[in-house]
N, C-alpha and C positions, 0 to 999 in steps of 0.2 A: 504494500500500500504506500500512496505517496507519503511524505514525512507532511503531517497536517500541525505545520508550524502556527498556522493564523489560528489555530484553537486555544492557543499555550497564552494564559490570561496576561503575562508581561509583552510576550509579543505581540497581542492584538491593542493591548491599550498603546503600547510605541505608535503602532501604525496606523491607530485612529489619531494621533496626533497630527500625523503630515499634510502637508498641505494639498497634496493628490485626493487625500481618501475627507479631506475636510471641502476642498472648493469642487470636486470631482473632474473631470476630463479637461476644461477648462484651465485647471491650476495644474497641469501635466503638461511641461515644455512642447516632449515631444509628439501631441495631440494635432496641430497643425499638419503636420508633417504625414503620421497615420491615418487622418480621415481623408486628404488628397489622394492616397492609394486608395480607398474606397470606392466601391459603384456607387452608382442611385441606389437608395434603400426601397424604393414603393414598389412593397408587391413583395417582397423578398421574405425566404424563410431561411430565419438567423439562427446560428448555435456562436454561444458566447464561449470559449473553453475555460477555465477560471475568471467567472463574472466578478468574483469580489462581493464589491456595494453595489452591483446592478446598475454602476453610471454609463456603461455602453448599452445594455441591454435597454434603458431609457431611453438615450439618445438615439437609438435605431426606430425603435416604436415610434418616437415624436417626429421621426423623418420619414415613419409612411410604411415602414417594413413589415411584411402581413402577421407573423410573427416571429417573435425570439426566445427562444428554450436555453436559458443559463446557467452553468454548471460548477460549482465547485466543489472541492470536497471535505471545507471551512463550514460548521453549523453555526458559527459568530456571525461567519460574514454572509450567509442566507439569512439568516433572520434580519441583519438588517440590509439588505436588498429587498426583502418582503416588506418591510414596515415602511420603507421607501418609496414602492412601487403600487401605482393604480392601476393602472393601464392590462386591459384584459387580453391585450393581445400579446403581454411577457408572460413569463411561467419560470421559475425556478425548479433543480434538483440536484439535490446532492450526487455526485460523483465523483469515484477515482479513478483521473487520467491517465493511471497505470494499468487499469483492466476497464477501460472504454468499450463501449460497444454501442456503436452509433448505425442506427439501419438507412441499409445504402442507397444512396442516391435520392435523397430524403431533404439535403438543404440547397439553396443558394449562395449563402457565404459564408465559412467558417472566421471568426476571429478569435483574438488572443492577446492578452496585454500583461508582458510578463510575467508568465506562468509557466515557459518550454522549459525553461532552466531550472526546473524541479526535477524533472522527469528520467528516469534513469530507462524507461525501455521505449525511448522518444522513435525509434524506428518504427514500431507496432502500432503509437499512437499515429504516426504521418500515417501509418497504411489505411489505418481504420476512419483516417478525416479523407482522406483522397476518395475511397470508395463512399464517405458519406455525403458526397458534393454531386450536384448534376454536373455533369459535360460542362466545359467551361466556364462554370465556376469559380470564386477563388478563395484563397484561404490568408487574409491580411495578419500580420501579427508582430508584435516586436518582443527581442528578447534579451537580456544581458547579453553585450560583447562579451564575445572569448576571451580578450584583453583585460578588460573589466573583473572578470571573474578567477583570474590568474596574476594577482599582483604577491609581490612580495608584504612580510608582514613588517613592519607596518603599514605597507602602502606608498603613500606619500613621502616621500624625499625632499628638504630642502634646501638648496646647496648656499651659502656666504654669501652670494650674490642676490639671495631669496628669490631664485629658479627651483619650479617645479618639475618632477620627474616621478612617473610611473614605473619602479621596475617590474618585471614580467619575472612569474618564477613558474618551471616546468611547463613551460604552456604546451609542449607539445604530449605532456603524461596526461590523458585526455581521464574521468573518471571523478569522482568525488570531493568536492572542495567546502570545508568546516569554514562557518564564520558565524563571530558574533554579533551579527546585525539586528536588534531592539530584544534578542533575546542569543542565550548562550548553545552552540551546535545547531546552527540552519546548516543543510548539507541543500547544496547545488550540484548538478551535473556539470561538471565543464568540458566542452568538447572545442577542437580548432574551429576555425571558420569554414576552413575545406571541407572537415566533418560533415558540420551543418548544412552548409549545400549541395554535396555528394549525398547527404541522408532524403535530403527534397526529391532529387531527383529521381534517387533510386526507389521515392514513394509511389512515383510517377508524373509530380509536376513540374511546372514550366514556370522557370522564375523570370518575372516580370518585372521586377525592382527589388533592389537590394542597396539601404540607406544607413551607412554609418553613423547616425544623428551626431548632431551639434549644433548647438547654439547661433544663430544669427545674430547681425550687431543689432537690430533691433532690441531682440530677444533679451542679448545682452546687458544693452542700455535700460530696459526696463527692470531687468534680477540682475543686478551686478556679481552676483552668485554662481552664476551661472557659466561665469568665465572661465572656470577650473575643468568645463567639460570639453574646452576645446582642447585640452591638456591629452586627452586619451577617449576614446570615444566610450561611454559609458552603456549603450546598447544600440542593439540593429533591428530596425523595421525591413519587413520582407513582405510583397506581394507576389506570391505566387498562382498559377490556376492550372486547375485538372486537365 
């Protein structure tokens, strides 16, 4: 079963604090960036893969999408997606994206928001979303870069001249990576980049964009925060279709 971190009551209250899970999609940099790889939503039958707080599974409804069936397999973070959500055309269920089983050729679009990089048998999960999409289809999603998820510990370096610097450790020992992020032992998958999209394909799809996100000066100018992501790219948006 996946590691059901967002249950563990330190971890869930950390990450009700942020500013993602507090302002929803919205206060998520790289949101702009992800809904441009989107289609039209009207008419569409949506699966969310770890919905969270149901702020996509919202914002597809509000754009027309006939319905969206959202998945996690956090009882925190369903309950408050439910207590969230009116709209009769979402629906929630708890699932784990390690023993998925999504009946085939059943949606229009799969999406995803930071959730792949849990997954330890992510081959099985591409097979089972590829066969759960109609004919050209797509499956939008972003996930921790490989970069990001392979840093030495402490991380952060910074040198006399107050230059920052990412080291990389083992990035190509692909497998398991411990951290303590709003609670102690989150275990991520880290695989290469190559992995990742030699795994696409070998699901059977056709990748159509692949976005190292970062910050624009805009972006920038507005979070001045936000400048430390042009340092190492902190995750990858990928539009792929069946």
């Amino acid at each position: 079963m996946t590691q059901n971190i967002y249950d563990n009551p330190d971890f869930f209250h950390g990450y009700s604090q942020m500013a993602r899970s507090i302002g929803g999609l919205d206060a998520a940099p790289e949101w702009p960036a992800l809904r441009a790889m989107l289609p039209p939503m009207q008419g569409l039958k949506v699966v969310d893969l770890g919905c969270g707080y149901g702020w996509f599974c919202r914002w597809a409804s509000e754009q027309g999408a006939g319905s969206v069936l959202g998945l996690d397999v956090s009882q925190k973070m369903l309950e408050q997606a439910r207590k969230t959500t009116s709209a009769s055309s979402v629906r929630y269920e708890r699932a784990d994206m390690e023993h998925l089983d999504l009946p085939a050729a059943s949606f229009d679009l799969a999406y995803s928001s930071l959730a792949l990089h849990y997954i330890k048998d992510l081959p099985s999960l591409l097979a089972n979303i590829h066969a759960a999409l109609k004919p050209g289809s797509r499956f939008v999603f972003s996930i921790e870069h490989p970069i990001f998820m392979a840093p030495r510990n402490p991380g952060w370096i910074i040198d006399t001249e107050g230059r920052k610097s990412w080291p990389v450790d083992s990035y190509q020992l692909e497998g398991e990576r411990v951290t303590n992020w709003l609670a102690d032992g989150v275990i991520k998958q880290h695989r290469t980049l190559g992995t990742l999209l030699n795994l696409l394909i070998g699901a059977g799809f056709n990748i159509l964009r692949v976005d190292e996100w970062g910050p624009t000066d805009a972006e920038v100018a507005a979070q001045p925060a936000l400048a430390e992501e042009r340092e190492r790219p902190m995750m990858m948006l990928l539009s792929v279709q069946r």
